[in-house]
mmCIF file of the N, C-alpha and C atoms, coordinates in Angstrom:
data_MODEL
# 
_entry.id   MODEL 
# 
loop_
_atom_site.group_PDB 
_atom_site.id 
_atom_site.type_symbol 
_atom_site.label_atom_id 
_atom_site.label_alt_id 
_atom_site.label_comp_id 
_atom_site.label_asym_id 
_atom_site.label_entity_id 
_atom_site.label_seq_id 
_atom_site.pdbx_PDB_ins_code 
_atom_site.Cartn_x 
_atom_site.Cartn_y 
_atom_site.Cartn_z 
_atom_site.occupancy 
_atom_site.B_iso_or_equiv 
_atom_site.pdbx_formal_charge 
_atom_site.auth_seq_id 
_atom_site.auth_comp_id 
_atom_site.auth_asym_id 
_atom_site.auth_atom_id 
_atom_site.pdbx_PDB_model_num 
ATOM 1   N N  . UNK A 1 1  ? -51.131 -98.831  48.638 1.00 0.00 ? 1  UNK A N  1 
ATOM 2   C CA . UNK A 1 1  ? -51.957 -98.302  49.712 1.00 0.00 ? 1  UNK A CA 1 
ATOM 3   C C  . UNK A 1 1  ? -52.119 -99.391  50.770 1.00 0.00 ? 1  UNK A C  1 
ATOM 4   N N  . UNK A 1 2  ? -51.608 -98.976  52.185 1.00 0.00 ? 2  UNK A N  1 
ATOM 5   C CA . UNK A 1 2  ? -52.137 -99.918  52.930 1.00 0.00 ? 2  UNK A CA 1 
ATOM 6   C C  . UNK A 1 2  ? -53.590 -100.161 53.554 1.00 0.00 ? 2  UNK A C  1 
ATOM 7   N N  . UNK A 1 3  ? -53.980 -100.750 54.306 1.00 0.00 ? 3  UNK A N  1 
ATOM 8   C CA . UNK A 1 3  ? -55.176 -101.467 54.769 1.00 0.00 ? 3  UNK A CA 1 
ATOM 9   C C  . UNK A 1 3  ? -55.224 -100.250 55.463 1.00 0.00 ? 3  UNK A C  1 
ATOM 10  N N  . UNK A 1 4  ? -54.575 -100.013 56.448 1.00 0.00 ? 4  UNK A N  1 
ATOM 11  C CA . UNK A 1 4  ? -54.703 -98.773  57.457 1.00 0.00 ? 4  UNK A CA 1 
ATOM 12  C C  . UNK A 1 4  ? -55.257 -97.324  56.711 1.00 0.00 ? 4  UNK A C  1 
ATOM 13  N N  . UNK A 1 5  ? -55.219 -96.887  55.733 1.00 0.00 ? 5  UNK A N  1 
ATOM 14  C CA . UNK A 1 5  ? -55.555 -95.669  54.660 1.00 0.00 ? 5  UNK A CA 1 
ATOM 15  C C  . UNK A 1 5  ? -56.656 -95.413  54.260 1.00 0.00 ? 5  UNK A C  1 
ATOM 16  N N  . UNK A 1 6  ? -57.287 -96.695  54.380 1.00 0.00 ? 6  UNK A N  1 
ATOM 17  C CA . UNK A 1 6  ? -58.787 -96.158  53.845 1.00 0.00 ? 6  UNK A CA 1 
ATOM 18  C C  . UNK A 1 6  ? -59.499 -96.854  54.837 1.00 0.00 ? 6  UNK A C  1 
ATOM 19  N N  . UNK A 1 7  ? -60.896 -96.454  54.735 1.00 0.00 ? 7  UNK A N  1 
ATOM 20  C CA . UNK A 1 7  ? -61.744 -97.059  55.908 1.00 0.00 ? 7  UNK A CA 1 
ATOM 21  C C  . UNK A 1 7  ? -63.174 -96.780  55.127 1.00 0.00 ? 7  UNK A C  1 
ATOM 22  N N  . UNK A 1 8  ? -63.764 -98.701  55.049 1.00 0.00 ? 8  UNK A N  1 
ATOM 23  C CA . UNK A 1 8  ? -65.284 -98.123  54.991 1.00 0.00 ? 8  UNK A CA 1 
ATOM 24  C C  . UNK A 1 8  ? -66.273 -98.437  56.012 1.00 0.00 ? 8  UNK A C  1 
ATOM 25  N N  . UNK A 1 9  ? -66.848 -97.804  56.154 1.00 0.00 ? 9  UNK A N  1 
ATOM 26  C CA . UNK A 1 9  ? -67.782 -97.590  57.319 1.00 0.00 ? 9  UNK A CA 1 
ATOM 27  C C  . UNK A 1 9  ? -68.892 -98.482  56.588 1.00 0.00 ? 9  UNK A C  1 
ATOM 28  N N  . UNK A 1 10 ? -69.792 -99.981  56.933 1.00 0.00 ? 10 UNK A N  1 
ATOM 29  C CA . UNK A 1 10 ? -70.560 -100.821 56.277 1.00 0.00 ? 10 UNK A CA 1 
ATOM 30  C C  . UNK A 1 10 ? -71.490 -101.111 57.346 1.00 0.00 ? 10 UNK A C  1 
ATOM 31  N N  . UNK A 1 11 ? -72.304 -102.060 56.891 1.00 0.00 ? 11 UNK A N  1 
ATOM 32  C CA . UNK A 1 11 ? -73.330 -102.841 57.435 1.00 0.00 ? 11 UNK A CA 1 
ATOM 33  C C  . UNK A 1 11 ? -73.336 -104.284 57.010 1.00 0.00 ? 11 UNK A C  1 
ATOM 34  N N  . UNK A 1 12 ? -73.572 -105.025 57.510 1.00 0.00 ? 12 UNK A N  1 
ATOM 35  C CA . UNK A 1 12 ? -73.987 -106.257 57.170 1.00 0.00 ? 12 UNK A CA 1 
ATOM 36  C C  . UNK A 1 12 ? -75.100 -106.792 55.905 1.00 0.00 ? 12 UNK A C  1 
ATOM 37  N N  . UNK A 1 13 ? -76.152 -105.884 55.947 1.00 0.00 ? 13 UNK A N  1 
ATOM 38  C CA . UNK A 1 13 ? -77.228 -105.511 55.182 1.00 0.00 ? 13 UNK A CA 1 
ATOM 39  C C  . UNK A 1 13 ? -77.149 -104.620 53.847 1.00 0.00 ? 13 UNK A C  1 
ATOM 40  N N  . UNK A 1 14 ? -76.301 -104.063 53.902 1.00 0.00 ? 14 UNK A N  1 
ATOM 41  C CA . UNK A 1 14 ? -76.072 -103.129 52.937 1.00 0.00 ? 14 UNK A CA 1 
ATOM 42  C C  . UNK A 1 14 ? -75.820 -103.509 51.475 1.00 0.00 ? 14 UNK A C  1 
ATOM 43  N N  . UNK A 1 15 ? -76.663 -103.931 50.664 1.00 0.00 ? 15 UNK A N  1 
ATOM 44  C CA . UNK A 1 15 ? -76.218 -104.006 48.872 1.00 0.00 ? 15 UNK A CA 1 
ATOM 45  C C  . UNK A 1 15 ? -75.332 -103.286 48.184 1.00 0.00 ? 15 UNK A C  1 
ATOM 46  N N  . UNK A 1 16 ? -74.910 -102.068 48.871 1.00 0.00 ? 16 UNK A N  1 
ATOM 47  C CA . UNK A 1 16 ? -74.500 -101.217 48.289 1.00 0.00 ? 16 UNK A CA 1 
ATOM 48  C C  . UNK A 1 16 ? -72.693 -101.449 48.816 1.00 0.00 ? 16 UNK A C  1 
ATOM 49  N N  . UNK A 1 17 ? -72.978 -101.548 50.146 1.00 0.00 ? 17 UNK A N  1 
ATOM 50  C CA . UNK A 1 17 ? -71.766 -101.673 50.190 1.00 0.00 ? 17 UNK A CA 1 
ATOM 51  C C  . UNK A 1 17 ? -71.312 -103.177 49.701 1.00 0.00 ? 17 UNK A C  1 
ATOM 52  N N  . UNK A 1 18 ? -71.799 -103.898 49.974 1.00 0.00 ? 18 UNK A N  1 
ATOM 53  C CA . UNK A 1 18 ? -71.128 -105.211 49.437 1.00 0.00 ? 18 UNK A CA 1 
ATOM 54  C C  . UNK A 1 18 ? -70.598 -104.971 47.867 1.00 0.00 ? 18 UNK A C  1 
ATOM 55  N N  . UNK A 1 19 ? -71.556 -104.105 46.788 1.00 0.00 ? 19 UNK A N  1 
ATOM 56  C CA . UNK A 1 19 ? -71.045 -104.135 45.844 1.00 0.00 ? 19 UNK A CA 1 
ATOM 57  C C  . UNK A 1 19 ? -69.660 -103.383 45.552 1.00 0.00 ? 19 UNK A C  1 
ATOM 58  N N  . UNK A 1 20 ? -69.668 -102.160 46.777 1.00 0.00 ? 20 UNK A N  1 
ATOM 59  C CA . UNK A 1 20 ? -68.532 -101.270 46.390 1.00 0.00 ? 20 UNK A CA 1 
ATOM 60  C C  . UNK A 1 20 ? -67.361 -102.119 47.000 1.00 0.00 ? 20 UNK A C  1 
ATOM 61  N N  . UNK A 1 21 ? -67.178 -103.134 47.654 1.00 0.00 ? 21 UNK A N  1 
ATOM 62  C CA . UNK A 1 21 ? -66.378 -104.105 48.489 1.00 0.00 ? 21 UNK A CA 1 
ATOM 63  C C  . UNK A 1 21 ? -65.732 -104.691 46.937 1.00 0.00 ? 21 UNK A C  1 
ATOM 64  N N  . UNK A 1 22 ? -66.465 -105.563 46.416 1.00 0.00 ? 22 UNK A N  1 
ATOM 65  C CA . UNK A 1 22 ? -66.248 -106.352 45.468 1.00 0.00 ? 22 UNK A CA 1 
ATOM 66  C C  . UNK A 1 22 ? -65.706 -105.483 44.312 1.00 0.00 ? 22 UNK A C  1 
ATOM 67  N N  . UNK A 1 23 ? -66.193 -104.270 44.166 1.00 0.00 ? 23 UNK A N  1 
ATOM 68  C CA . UNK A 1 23 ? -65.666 -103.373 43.050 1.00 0.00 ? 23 UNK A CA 1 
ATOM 69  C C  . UNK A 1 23 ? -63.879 -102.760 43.771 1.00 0.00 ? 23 UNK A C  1 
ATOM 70  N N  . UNK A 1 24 ? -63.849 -102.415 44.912 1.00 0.00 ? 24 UNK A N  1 
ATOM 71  C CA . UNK A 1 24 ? -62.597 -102.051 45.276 1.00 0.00 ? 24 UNK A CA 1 
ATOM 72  C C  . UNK A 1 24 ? -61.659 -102.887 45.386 1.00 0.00 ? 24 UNK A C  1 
ATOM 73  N N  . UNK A 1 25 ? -62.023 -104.508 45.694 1.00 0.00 ? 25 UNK A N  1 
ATOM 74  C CA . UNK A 1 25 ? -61.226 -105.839 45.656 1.00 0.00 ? 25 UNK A CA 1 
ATOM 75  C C  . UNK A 1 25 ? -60.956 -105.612 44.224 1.00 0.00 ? 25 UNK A C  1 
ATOM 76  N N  . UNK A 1 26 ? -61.357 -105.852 43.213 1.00 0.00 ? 26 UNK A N  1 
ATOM 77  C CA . UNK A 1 26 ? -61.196 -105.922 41.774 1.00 0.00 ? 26 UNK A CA 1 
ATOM 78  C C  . UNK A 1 26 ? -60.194 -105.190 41.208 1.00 0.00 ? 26 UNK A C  1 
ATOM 79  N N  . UNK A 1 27 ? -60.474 -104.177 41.985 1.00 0.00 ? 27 UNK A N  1 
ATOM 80  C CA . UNK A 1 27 ? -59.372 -102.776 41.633 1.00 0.00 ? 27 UNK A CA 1 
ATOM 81  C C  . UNK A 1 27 ? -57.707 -102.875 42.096 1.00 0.00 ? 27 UNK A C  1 
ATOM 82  N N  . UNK A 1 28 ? -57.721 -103.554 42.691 1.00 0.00 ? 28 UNK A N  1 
ATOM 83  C CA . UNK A 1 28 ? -56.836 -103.691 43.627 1.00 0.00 ? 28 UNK A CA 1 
ATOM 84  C C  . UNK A 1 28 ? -56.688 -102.669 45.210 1.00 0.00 ? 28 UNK A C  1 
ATOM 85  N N  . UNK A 1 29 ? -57.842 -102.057 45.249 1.00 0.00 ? 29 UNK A N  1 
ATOM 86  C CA . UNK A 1 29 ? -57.908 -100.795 46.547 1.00 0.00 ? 29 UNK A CA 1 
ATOM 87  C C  . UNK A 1 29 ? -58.100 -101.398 47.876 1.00 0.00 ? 29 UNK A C  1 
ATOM 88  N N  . UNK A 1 30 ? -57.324 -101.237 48.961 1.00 0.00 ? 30 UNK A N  1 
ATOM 89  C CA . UNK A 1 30 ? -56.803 -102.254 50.194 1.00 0.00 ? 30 UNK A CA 1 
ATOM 90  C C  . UNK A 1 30 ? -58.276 -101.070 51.226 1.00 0.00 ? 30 UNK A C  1 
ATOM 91  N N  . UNK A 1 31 ? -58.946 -101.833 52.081 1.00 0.00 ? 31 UNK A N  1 
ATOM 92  C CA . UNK A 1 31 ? -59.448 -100.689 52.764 1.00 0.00 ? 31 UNK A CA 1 
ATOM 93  C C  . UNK A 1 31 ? -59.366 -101.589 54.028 1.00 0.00 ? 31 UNK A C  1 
ATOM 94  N N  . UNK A 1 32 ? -59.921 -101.075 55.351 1.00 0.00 ? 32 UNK A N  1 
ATOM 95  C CA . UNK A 1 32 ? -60.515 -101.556 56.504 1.00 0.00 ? 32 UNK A CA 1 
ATOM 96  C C  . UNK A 1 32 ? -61.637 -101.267 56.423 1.00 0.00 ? 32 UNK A C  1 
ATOM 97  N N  . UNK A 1 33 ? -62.700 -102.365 56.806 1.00 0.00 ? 33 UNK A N  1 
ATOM 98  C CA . UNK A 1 33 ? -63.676 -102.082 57.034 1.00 0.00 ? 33 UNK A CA 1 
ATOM 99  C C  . UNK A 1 33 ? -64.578 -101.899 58.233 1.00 0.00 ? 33 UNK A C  1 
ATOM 100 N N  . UNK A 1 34 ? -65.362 -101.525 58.605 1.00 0.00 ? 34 UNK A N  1 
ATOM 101 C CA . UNK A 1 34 ? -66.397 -100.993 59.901 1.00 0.00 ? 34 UNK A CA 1 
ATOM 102 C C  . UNK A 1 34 ? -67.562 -100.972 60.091 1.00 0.00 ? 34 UNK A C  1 
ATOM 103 N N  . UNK A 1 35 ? -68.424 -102.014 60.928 1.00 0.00 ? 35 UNK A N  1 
ATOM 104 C CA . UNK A 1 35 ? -69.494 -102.334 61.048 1.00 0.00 ? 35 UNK A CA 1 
ATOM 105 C C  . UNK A 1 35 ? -69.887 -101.765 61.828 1.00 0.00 ? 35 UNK A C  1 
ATOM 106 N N  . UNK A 1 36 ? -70.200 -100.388 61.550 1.00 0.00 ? 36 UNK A N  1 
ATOM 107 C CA . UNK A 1 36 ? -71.253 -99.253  62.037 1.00 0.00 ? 36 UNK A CA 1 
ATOM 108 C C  . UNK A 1 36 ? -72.555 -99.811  63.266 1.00 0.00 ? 36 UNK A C  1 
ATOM 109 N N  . UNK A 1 37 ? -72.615 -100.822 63.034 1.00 0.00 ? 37 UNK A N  1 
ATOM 110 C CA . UNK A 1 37 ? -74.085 -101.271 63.754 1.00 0.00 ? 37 UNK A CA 1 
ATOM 111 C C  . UNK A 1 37 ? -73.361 -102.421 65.234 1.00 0.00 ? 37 UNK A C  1 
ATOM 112 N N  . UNK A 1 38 ? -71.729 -102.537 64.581 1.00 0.00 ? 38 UNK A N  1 
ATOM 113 C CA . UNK A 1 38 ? -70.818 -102.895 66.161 1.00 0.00 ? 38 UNK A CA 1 
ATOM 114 C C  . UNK A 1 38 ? -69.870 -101.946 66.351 1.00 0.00 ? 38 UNK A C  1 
ATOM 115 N N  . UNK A 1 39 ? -69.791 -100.706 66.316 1.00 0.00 ? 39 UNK A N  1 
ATOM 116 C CA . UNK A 1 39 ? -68.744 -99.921  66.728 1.00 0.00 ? 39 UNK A CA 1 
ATOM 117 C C  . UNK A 1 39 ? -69.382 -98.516  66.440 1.00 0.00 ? 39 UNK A C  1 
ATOM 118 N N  . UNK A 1 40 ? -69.968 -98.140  67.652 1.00 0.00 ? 40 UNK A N  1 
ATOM 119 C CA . UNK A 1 40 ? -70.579 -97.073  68.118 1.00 0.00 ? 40 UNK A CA 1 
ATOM 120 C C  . UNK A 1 40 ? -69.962 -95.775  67.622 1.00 0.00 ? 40 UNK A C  1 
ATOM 121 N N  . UNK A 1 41 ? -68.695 -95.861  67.934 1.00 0.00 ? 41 UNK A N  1 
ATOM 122 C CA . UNK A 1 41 ? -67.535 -94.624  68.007 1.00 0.00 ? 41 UNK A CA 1 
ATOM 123 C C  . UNK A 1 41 ? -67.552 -94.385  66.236 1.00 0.00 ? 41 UNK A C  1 
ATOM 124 N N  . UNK A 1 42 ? -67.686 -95.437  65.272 1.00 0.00 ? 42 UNK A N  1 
ATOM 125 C CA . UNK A 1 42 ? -67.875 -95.336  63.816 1.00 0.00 ? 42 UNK A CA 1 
ATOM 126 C C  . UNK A 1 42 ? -69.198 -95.219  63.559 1.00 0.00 ? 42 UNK A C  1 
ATOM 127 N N  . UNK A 1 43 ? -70.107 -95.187  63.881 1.00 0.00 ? 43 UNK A N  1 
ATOM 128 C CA . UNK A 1 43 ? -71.767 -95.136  63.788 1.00 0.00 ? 43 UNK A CA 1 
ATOM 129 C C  . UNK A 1 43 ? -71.396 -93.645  64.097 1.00 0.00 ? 43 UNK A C  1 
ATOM 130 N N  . UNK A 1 44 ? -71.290 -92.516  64.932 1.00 0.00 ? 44 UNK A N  1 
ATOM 131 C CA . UNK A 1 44 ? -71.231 -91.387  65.448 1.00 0.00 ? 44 UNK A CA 1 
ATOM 132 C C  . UNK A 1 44 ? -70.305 -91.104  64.543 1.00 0.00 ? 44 UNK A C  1 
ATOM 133 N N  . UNK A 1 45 ? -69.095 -90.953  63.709 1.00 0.00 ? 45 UNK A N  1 
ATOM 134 C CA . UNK A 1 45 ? -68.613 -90.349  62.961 1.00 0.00 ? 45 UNK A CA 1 
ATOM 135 C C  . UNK A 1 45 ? -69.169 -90.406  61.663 1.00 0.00 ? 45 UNK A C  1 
ATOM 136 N N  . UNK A 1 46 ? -69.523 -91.670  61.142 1.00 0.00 ? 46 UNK A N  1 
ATOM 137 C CA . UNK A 1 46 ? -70.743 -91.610  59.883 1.00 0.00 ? 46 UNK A CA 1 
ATOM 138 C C  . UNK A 1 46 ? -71.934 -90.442  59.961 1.00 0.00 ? 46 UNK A C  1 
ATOM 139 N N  . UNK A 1 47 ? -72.885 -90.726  61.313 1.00 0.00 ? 47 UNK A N  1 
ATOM 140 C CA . UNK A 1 47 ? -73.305 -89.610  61.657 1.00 0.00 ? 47 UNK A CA 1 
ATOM 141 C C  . UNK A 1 47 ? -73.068 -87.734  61.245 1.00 0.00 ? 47 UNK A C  1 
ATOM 142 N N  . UNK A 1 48 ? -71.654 -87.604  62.239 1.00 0.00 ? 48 UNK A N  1 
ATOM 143 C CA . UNK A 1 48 ? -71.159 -86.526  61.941 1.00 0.00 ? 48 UNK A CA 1 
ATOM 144 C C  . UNK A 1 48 ? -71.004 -86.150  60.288 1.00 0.00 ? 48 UNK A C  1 
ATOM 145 N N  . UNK A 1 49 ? -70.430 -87.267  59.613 1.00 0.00 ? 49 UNK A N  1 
ATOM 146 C CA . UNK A 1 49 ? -69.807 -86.609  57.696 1.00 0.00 ? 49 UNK A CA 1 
ATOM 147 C C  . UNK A 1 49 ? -71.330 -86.619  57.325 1.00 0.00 ? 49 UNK A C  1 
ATOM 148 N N  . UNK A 1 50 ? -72.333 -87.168  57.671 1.00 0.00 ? 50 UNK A N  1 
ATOM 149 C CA . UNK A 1 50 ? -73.348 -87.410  56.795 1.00 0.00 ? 50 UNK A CA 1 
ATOM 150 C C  . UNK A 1 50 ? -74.536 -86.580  57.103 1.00 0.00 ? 50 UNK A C  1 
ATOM 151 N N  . UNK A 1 51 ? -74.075 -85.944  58.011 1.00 0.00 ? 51 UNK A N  1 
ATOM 152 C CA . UNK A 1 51 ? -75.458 -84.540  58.779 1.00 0.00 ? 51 UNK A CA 1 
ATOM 153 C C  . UNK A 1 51 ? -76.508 -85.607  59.350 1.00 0.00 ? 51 UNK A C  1 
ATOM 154 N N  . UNK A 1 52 ? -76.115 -86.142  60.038 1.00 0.00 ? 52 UNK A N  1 
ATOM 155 C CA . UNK A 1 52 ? -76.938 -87.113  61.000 1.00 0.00 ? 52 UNK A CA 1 
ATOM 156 C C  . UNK A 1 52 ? -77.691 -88.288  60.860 1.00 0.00 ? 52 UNK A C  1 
ATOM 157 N N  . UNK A 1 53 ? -76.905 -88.943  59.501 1.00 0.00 ? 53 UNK A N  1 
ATOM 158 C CA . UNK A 1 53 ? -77.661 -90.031  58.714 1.00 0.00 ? 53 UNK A CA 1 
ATOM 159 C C  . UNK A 1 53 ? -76.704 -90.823  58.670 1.00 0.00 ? 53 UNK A C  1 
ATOM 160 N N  . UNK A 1 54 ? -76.779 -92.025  59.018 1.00 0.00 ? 54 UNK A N  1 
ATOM 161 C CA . UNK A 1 54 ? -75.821 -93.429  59.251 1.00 0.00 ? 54 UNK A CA 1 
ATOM 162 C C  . UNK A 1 54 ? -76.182 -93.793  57.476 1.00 0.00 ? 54 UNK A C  1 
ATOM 163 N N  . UNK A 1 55 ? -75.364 -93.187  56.795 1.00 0.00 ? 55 UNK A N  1 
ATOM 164 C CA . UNK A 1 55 ? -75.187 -93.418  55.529 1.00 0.00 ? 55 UNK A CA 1 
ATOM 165 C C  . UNK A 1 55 ? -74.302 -94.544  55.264 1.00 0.00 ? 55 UNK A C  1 
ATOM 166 N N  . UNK A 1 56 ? -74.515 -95.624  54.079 1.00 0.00 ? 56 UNK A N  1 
ATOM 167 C CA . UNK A 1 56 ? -73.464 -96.429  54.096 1.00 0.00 ? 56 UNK A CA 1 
ATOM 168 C C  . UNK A 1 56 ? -73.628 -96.987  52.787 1.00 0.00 ? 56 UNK A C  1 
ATOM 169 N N  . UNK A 1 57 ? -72.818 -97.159  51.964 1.00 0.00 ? 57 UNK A N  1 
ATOM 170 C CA . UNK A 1 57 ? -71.307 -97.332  52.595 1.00 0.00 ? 57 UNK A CA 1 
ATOM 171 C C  . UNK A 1 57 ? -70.774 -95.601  52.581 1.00 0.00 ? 57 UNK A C  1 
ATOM 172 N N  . UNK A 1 58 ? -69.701 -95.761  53.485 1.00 0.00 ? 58 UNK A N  1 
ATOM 173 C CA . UNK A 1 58 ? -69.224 -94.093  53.933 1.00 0.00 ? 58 UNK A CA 1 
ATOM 174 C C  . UNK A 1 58 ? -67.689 -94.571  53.938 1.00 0.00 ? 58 UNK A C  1 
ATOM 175 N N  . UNK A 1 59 ? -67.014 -93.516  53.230 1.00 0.00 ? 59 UNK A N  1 
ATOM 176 C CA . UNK A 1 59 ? -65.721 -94.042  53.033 1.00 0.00 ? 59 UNK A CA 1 
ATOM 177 C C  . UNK A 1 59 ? -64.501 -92.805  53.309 1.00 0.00 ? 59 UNK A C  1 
ATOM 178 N N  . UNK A 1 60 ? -63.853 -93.120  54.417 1.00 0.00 ? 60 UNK A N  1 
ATOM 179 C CA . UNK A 1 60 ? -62.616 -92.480  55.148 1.00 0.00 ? 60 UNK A CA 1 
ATOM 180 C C  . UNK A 1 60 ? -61.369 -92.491  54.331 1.00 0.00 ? 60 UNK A C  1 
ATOM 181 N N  . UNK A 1 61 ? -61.136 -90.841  53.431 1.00 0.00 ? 61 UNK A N  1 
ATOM 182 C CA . UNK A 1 61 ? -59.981 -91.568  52.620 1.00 0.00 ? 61 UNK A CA 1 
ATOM 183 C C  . UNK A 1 61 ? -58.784 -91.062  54.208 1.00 0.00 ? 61 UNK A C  1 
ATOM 184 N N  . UNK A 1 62 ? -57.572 -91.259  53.945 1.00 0.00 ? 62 UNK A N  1 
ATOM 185 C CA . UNK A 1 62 ? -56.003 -90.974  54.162 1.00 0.00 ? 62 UNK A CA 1 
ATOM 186 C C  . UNK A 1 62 ? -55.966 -89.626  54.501 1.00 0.00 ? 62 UNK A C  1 
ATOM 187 N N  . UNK A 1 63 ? -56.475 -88.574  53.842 1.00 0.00 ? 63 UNK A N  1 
ATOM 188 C CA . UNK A 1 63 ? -56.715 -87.462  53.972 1.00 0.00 ? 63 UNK A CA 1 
ATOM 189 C C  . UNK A 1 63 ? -57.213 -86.833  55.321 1.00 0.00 ? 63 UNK A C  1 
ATOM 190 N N  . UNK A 1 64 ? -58.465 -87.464  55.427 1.00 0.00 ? 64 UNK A N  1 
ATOM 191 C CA . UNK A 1 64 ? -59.464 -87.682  56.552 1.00 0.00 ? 64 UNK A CA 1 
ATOM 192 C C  . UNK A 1 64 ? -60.743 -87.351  55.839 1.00 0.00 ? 64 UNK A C  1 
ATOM 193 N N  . UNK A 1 65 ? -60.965 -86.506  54.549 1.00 0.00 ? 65 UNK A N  1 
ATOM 194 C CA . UNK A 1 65 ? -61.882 -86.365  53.848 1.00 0.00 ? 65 UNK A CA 1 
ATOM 195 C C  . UNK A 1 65 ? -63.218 -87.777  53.977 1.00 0.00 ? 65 UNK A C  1 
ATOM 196 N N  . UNK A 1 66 ? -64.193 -87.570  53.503 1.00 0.00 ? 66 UNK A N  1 
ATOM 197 C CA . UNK A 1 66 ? -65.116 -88.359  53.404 1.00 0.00 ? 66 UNK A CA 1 
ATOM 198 C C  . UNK A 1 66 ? -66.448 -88.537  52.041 1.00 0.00 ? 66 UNK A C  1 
ATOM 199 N N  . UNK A 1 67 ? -66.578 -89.816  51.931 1.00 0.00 ? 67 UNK A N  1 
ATOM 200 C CA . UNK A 1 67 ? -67.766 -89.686  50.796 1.00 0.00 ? 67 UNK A CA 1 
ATOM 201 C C  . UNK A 1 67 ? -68.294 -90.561  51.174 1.00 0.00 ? 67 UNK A C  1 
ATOM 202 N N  . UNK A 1 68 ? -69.833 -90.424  51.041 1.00 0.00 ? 68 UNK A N  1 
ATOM 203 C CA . UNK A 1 68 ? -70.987 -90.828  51.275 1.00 0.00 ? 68 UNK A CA 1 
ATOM 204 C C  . UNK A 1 68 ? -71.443 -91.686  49.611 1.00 0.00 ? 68 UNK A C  1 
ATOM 205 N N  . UNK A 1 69 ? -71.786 -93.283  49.869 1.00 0.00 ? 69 UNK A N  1 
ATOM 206 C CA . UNK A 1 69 ? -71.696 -93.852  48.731 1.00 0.00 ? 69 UNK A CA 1 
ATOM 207 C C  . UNK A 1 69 ? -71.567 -94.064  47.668 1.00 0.00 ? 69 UNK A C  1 
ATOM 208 N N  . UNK A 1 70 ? -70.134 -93.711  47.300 1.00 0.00 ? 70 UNK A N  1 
ATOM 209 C CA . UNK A 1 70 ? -69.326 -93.386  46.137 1.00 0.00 ? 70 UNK A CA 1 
ATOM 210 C C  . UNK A 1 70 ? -69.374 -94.380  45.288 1.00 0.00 ? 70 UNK A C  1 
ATOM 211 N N  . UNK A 1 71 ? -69.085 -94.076  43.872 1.00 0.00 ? 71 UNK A N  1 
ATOM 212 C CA . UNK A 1 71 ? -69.168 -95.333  43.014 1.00 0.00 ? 71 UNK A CA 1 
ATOM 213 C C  . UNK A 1 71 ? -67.296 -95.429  43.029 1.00 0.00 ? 71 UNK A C  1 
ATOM 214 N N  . UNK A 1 72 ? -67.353 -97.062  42.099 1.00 0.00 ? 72 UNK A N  1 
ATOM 215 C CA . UNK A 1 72 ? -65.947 -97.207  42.160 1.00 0.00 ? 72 UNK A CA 1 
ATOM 216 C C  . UNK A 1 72 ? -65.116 -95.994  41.477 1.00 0.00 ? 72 UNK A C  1 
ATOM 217 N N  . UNK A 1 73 ? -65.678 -95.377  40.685 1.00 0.00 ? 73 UNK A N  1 
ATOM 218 C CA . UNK A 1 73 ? -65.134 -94.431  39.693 1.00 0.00 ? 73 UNK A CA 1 
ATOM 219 C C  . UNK A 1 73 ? -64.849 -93.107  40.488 1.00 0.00 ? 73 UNK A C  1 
ATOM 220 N N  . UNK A 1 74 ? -65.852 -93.091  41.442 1.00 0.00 ? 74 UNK A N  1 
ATOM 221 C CA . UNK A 1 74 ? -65.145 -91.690  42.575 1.00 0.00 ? 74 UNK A CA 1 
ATOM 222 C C  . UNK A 1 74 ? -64.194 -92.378  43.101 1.00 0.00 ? 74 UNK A C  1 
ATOM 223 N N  . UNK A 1 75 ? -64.068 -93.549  43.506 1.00 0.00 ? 75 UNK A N  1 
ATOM 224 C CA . UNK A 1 75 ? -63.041 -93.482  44.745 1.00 0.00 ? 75 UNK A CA 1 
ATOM 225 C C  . UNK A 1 75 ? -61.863 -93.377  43.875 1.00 0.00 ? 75 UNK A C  1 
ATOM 226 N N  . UNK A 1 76 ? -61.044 -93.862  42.416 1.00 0.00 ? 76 UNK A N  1 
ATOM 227 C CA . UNK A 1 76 ? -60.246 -94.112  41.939 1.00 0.00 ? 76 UNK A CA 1 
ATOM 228 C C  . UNK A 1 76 ? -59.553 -92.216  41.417 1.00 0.00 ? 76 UNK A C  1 
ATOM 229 N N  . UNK A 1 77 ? -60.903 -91.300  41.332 1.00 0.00 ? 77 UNK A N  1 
ATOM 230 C CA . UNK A 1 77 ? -60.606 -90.626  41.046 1.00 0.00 ? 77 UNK A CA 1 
ATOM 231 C C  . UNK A 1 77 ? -60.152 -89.853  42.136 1.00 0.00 ? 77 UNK A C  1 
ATOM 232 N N  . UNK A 1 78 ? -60.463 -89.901  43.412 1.00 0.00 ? 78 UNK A N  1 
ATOM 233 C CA . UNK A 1 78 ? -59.990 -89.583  44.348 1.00 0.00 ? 78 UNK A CA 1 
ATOM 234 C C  . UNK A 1 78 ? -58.817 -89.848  45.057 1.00 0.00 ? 78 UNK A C  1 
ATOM 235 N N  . UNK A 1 79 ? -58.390 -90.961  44.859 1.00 0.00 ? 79 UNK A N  1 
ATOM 236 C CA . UNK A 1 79 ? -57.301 -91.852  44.999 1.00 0.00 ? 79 UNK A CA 1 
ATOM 237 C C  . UNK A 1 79 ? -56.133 -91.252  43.522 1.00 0.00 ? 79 UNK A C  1 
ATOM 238 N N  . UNK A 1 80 ? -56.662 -91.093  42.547 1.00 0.00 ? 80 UNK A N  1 
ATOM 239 C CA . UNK A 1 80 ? -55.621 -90.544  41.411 1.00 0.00 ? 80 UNK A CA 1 
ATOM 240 C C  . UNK A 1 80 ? -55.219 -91.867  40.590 1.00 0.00 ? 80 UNK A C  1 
ATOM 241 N N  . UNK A 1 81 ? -55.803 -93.053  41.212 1.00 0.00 ? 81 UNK A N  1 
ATOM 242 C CA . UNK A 1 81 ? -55.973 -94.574  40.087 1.00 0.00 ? 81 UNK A CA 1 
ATOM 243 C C  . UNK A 1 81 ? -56.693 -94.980  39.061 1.00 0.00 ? 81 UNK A C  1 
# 
C-alpha cells in the first residue's frame, strides 16, 4: 500500500490518534497524514463523514469510504490484513 491510499485526518492533541499512528506503523500500514486544525479543506471533509463533528482520528481508505476512530483491528479488517 502506498502512502498516497490512505489518509488520516489528526490533530496534534489527539491521544487517540497518536495511538492509532503507532499501532498502524507496527503493522506495517503506510498512511498520509492531515492536520485538520492546518488544512481547512480536510477539517470540512472530516466535518462532512462525521455529520458535522471534526472527529479524529478520521481515516480515508483508497476506496474513498471513511471511519471515524477506528481501532487497529478495523482498519486491518478493512484493508483485508
Amino acid at each position: 500500500m502506498t502512502q498516497s491510499q490512505l489518509t488520516m485526518y489528526t490533530t496534534v492533541w489527539c491521544g487517540y490518534c497518536k495511538r492509532l499512528k503507532i499501532a498502524m506503523k507496527a503493522s506495517g500500514i503506510s498512511f498520509t497524514e492531515v492536520d485538520i486544525e492546518h488544512d481547512p479543506a480536510a477539517a470540512e471533509y472530516v466535518m462532512n463523514v462525521n455529520g458535522g463533528n471534526q472527529t479524529v482520528p478520521t481515516i480515508e481508505f483508497p476506496d474513498g469510504t471513511a471511519m471515524s476512530n477506528p481501532s487497529i483491528a478495523d482498519i486491518k479488517a478493512k484493508l483485508g490484513v
